[in-house]
C-alpha positions in Angstrom: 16.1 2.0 40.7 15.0 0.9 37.3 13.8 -2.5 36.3 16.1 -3.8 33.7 12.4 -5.2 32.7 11.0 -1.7 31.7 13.8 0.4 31.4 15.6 1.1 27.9 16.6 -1.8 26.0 19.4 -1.7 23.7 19.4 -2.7 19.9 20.7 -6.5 20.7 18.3 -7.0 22.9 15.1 -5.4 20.7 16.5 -7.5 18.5 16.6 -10.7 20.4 13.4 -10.1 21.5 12.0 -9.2 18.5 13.6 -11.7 15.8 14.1 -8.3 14.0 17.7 -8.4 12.8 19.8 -5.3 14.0 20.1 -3.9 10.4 16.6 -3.9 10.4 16.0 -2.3 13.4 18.3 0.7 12.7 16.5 0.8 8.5 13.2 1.1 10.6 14.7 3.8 13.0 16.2 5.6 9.9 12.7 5.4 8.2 10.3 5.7 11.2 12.2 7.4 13.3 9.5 10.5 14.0 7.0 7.6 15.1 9.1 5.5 17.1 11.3 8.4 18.7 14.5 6.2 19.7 16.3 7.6 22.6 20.3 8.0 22.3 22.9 7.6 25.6 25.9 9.6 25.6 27.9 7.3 23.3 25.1 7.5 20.4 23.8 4.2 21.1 20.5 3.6 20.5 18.1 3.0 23.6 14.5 1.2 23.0 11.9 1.3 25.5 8.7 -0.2 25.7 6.5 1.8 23.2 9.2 1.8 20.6 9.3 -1.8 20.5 5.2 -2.0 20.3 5.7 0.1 17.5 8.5 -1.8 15.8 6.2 -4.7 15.8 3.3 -3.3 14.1 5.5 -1.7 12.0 6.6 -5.1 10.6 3.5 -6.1 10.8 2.0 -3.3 8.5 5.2 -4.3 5.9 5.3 -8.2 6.0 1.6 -9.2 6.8 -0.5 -6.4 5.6 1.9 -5.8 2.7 1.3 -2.2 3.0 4.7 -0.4 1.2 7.1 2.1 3.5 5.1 5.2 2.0 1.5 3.6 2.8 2.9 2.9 6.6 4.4 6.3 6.8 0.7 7.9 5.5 -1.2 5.4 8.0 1.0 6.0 10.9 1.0 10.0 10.2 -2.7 9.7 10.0 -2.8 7.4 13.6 -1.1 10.3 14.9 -3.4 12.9 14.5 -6.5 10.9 15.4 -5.0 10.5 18.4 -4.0 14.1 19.0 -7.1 15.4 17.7 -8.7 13.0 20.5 -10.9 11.1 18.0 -11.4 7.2 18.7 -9.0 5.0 16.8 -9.9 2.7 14.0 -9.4 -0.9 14.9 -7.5 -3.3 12.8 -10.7 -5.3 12.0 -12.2 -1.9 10.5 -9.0 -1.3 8.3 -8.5 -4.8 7.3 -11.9 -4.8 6.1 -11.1 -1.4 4.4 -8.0 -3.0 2.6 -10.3 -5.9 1.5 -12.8 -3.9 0.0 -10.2 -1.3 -2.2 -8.8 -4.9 -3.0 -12.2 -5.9 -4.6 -12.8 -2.5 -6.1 -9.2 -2.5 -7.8 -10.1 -6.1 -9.3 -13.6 -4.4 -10.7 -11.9 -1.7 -12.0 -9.8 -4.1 -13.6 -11.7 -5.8 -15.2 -13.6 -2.7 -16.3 -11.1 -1.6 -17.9 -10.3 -5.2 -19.8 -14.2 -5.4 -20.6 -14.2 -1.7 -22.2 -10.6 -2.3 -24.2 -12.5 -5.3 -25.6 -15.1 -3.7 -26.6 -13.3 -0.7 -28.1 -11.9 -3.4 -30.1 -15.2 -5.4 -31.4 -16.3 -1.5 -32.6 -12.9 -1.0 -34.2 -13.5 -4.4 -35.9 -16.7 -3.6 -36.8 -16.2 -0.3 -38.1 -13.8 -2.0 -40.6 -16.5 -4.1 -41.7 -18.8 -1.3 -42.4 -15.8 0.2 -44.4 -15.2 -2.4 -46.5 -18.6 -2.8 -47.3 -19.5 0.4 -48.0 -16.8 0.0 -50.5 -18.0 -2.9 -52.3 -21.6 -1.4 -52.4 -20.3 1.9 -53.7 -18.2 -0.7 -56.3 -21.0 -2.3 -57.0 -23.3 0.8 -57.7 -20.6 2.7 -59.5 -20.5 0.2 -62.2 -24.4 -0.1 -62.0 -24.3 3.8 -62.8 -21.8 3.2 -65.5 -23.9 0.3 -67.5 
């Protein structure tokens, strides 16, 4: 006989345990649902057991606290997938956190990169127009030098 502990939970009570409203559970089943593989009982409804939830949590987790977007969580859970299938060790959340930090501080370089390089485009522009301009007044001023 199954514990009612262990065995499949339905979506009120993922969602009671979880604080995860029940729209939100079936927009994460909809979007996630090849990584969190719901189960279904004869009348459609949806059945949660204890994986599912683990991974409705970091699921959230990944969207409200990391801040990752529904594609990046799709791309990290796809490639958590086939680390495990392939056998190699998984990366721990330390490793990737520090991963995010440092593309964080790269992106901010680039940044400002970019900003420093625009600005200095512009001082050239800005100095190429002075150049201009006085190479016009000295060819003025030697074309009537020429003409005396």
């Amino acid at each position: 006989m199954a514990d009612e502990q262990t065995g499949p939970k339905s979506i009120s009570d993922v969602a009671q345990e979880t604080q995860i409203p029940e729209t939100t559970l079936r927009y994460y089943d909809k979007e996630f649902e090849e990584y969190l593989d719901i189960k279904r009982d004869s009348a459609n409804r949806r059945l949660f057991d204890e994986r599912a939830v683990k991974q409705l949590l970091y699921i959230r987790r990944l969207l409200q606290k990391d801040g990752m977007s529904l594609k990046q969580v799709k791309d990290r859970l796809a490639v958590e997938r086939e680390l495990t299938a392939s056998g190699a060790r998984p990366v721990d959340d330390a490793a990737i956190s520090a991963i995010h930090d440092r593309l964080a501080r790269i992106e901010r370089q680039q940044e400002l990169l970019v900003k420093a390089v625009e600005s200095t485009l512009t001082e050239v522009r800005n100095s190429k127009r002075l150049l201009d301009l006085n190479l016009t007044r000295l060819s003025l001023l030697f074309g009537s030098a020429d003409k005396k």
